[in-house]
KOLLUM-545365 format. One record per residue (C-alpha): z, x, y; residue in three letters; residue number from 1. Coordinates in Angstrom, 1 decimal. Layout:
<atoms>
+--------+--------+--------+------+-----+
:      z :      x :      y : type : seq :
+--------+--------+--------+------+-----+
:      Z :      X :      Y :  ALA : NUM :
...
+--------+--------+--------+------+-----+
</atoms>
This chain:
<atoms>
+--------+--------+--------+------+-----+
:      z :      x :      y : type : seq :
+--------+--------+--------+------+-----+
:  -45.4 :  -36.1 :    7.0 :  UNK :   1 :
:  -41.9 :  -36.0 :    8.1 :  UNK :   2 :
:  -39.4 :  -33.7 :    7.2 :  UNK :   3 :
:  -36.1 :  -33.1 :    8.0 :  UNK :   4 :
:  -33.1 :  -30.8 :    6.7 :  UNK :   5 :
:  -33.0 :  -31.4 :    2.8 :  UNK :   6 :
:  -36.1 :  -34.1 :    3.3 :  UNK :   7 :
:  -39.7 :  -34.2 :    3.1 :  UNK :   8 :
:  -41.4 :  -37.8 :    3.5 :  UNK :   9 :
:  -44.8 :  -38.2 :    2.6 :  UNK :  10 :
:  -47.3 :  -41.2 :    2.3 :  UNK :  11 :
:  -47.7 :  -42.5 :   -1.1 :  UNK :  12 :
:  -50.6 :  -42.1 :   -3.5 :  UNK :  13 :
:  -51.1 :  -43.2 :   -7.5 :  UNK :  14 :
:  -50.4 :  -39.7 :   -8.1 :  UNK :  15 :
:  -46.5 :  -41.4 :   -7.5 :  UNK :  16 :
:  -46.7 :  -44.5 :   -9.4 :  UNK :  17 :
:  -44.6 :  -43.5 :  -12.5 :  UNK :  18 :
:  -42.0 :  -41.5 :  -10.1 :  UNK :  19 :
:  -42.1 :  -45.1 :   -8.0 :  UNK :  20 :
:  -42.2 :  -47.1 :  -11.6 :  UNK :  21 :
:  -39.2 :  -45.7 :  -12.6 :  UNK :  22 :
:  -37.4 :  -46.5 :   -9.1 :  UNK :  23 :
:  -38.1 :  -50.6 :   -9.4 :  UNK :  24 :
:  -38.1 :  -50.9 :  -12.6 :  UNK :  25 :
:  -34.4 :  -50.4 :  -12.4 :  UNK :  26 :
:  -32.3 :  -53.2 :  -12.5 :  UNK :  27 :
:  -29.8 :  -51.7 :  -10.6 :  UNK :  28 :
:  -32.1 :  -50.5 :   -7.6 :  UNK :  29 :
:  -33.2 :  -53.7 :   -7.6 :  UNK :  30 :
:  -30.2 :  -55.6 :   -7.6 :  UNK :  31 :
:  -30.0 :  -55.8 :   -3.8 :  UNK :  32 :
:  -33.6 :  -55.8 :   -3.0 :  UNK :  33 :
:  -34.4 :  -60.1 :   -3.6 :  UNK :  34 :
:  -38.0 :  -58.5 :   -5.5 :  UNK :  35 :
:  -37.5 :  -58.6 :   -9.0 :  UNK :  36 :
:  -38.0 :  -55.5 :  -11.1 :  UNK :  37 :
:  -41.3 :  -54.2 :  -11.8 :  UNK :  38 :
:  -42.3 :  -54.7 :  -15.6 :  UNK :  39 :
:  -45.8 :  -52.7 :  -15.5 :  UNK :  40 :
:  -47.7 :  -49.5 :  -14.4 :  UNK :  41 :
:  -50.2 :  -51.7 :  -13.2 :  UNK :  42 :
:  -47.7 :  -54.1 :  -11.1 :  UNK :  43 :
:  -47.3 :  -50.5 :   -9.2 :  UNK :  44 :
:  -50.5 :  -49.4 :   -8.9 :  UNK :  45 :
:  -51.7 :  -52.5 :   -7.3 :  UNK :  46 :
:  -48.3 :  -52.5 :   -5.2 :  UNK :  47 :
:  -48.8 :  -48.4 :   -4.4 :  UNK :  48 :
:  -52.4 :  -49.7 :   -2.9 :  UNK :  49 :
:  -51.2 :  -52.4 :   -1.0 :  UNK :  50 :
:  -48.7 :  -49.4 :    0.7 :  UNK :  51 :
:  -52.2 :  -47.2 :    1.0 :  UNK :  52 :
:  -54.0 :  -50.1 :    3.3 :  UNK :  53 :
:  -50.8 :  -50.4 :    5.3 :  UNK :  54 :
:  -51.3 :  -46.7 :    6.2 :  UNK :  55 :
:  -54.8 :  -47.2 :    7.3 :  UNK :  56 :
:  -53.9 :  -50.6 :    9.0 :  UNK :  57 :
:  -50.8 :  -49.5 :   11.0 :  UNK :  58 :
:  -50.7 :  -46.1 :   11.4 :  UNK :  59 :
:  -47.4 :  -46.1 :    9.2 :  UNK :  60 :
:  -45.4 :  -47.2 :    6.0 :  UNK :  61 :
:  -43.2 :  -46.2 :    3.4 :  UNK :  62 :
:  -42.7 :  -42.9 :    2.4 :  UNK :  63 :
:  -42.3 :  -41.2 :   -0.8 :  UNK :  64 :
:  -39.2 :  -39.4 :   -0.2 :  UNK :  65 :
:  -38.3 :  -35.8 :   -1.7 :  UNK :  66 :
:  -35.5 :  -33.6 :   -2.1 :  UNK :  67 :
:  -37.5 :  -30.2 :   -0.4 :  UNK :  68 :
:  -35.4 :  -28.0 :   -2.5 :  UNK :  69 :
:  -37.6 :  -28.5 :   -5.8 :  UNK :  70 :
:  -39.4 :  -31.3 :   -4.2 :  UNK :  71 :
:  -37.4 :  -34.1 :   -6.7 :  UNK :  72 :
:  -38.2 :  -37.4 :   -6.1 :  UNK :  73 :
:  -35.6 :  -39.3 :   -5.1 :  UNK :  74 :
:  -37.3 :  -42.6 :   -4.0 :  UNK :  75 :
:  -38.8 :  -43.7 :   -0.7 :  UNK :  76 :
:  -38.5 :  -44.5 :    2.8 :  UNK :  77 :
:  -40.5 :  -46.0 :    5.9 :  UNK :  78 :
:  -41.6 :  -48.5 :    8.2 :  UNK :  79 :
:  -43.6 :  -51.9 :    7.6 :  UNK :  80 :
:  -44.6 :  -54.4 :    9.5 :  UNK :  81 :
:  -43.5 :  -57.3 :    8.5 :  UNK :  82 :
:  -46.0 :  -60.1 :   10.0 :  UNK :  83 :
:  -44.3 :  -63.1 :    9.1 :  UNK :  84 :
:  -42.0 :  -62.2 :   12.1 :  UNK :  85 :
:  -44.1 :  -60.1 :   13.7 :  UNK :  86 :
:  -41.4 :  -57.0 :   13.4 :  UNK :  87 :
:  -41.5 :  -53.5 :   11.9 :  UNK :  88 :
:  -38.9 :  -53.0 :    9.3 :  UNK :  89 :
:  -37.2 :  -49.9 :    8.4 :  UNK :  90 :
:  -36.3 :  -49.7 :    4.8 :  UNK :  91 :
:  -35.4 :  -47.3 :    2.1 :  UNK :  92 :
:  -34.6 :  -47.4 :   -1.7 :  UNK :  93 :
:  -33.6 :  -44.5 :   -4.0 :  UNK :  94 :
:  -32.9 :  -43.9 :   -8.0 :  UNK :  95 :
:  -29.1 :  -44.3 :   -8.0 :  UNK :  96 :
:  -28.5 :  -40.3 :   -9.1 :  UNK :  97 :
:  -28.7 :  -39.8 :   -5.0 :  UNK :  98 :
:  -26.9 :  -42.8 :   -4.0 :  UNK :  99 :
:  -23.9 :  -41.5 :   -1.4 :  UNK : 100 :
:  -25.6 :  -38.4 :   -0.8 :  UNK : 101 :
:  -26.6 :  -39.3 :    3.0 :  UNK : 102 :
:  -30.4 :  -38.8 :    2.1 :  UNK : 103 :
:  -30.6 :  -42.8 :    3.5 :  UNK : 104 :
:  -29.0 :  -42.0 :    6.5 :  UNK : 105 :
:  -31.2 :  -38.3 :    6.8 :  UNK : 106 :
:  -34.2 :  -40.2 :    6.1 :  UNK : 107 :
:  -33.7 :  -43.2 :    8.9 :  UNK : 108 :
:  -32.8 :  -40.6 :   11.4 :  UNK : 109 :
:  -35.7 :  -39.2 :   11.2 :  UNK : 110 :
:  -37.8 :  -42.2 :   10.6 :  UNK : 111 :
:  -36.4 :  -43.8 :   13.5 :  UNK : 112 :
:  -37.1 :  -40.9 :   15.8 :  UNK : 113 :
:  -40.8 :  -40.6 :   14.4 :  UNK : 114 :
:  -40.7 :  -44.1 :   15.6 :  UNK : 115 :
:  -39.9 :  -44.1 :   18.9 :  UNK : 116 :
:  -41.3 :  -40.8 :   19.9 :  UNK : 117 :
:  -44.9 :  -40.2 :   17.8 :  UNK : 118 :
:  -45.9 :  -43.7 :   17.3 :  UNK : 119 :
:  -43.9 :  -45.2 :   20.7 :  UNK : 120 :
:  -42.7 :  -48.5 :   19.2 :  UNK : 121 :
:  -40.5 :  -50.6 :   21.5 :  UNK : 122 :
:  -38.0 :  -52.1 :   18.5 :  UNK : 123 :
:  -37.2 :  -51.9 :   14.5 :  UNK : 124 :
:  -35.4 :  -53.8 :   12.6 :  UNK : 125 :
:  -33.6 :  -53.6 :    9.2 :  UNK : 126 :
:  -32.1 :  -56.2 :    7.0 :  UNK : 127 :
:  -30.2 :  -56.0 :    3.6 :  UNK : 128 :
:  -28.1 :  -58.8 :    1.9 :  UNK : 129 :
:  -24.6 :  -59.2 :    2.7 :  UNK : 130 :
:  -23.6 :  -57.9 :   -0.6 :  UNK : 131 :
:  -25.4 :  -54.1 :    0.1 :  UNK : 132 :
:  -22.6 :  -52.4 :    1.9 :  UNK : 133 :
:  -23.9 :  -49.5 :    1.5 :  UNK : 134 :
:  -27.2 :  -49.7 :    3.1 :  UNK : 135 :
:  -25.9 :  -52.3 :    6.1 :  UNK : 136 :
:  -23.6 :  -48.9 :    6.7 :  UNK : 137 :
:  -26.6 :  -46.8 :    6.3 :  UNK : 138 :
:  -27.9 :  -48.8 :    9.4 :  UNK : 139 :
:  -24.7 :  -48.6 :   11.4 :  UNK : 140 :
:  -24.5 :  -45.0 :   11.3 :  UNK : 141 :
:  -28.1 :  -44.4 :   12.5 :  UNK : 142 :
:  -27.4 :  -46.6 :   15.8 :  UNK : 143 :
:  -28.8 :  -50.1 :   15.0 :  UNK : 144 :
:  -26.7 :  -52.7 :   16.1 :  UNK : 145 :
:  -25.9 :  -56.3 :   14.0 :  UNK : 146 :
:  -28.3 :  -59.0 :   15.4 :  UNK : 147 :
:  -27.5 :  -62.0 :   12.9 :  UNK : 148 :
:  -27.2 :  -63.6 :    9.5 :  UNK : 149 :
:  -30.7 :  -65.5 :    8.8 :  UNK : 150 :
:  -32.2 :  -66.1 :    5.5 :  UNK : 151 :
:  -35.4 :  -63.5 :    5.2 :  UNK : 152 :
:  -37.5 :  -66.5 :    3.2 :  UNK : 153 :
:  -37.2 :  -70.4 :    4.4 :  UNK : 154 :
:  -34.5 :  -71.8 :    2.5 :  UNK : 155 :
:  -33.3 :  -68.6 :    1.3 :  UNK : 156 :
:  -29.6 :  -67.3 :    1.3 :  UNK : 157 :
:  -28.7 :  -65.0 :    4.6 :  UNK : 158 :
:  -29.6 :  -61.3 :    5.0 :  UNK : 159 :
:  -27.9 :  -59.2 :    7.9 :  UNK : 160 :
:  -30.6 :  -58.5 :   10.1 :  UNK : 161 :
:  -30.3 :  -55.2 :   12.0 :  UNK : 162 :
:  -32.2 :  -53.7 :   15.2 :  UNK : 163 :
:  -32.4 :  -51.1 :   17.6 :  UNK : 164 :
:  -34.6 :  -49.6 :   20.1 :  UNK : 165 :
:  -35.2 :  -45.7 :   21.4 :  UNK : 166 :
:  -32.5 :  -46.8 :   24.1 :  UNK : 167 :
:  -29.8 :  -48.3 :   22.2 :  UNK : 168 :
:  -30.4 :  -44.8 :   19.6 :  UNK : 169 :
:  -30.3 :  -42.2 :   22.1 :  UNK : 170 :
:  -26.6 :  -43.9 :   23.7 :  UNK : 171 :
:  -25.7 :  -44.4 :   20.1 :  UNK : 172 :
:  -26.3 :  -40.7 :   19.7 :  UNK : 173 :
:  -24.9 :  -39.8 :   22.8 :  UNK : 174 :
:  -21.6 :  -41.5 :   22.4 :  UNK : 175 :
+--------+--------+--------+------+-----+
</atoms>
């Protein structure tokens, strides 16, 4: 559990899969995303227990992510390894009522930290497609710096590919 200011992030269970339904089965959350939008409860489930392995696997994952003042869900949040290129993603993805709101930036700060301090990873990355100016900001004002445009699948269009380590965040912070 992490929690921060306005933030609690917890790992996900069933108990979440219409609050997490709701999230990608809109069009407009998943514009940006390159997964297309979920048409079933059962899609979920099965995607919700894919995210409950990755807990027991890594030690980490995405988050459900809640406002603590009514605990509202407003999406989630996390890390995930992403073994095609043997890197550890941070990602995030919200209903669009608490889009501009900061809660992505809230959340990777303190993902980020729980990164380099509890679990002692050496590096994260983060990558959106060029078109999601809002979340490439997101990563920019929590210290990761641009490392390239690559497509994410072979043959695929180009992503902005983020990273950062503890180092490059605490002189981020610092500055």
């Amino acid at each position: 559990m992490i929690e921060t200011n306005r933030l609690l992030l917890r790992e996900i269970t069933l108990n979440d899969k219409e609050d997490l339904y709701k999230l990608h089965s809109n069009p407009e959350v998943q514009l940006y995303t390159g997964e297309p939008v979920i048409e079933s409860i059962e899609v979920m489930e099965k995607a919700i227990s894919t995210r409950i392995a990755n807990y027991k696997k890594y030690g980490y994952g995405r988050w459900a992510t809640f406002l603590k003042d009514g605990m509202q869900f407003v999406g989630w949040s996390g890390l995930a390894y992403l073994p095609e290129f043997d890197e550890i993603d941070l990602g995030y993805r919200f209903l669009p009522e608490y889009w501009g709101q900061g809660i992505a930036t809230e959340a990777s700060n303190a993902i980020l930290d729980y990164a380099f301090e509890i679990l002692k990873l050496d590096r994260i990355i983060a990558i959106a497609m060029i078109e999601n100016k809002a979340s490439t900001r997101v990563m920019e004002k929590v210290g990761m710096a641009f490392d390239k445009l690559a497509p994410y699948d072979p043959g695929g269009e180009d992503v902005a590919w983020y990273w950062c380590n503890k180092e490059l965040i605490e002189t981020y912070r610092a500055s």
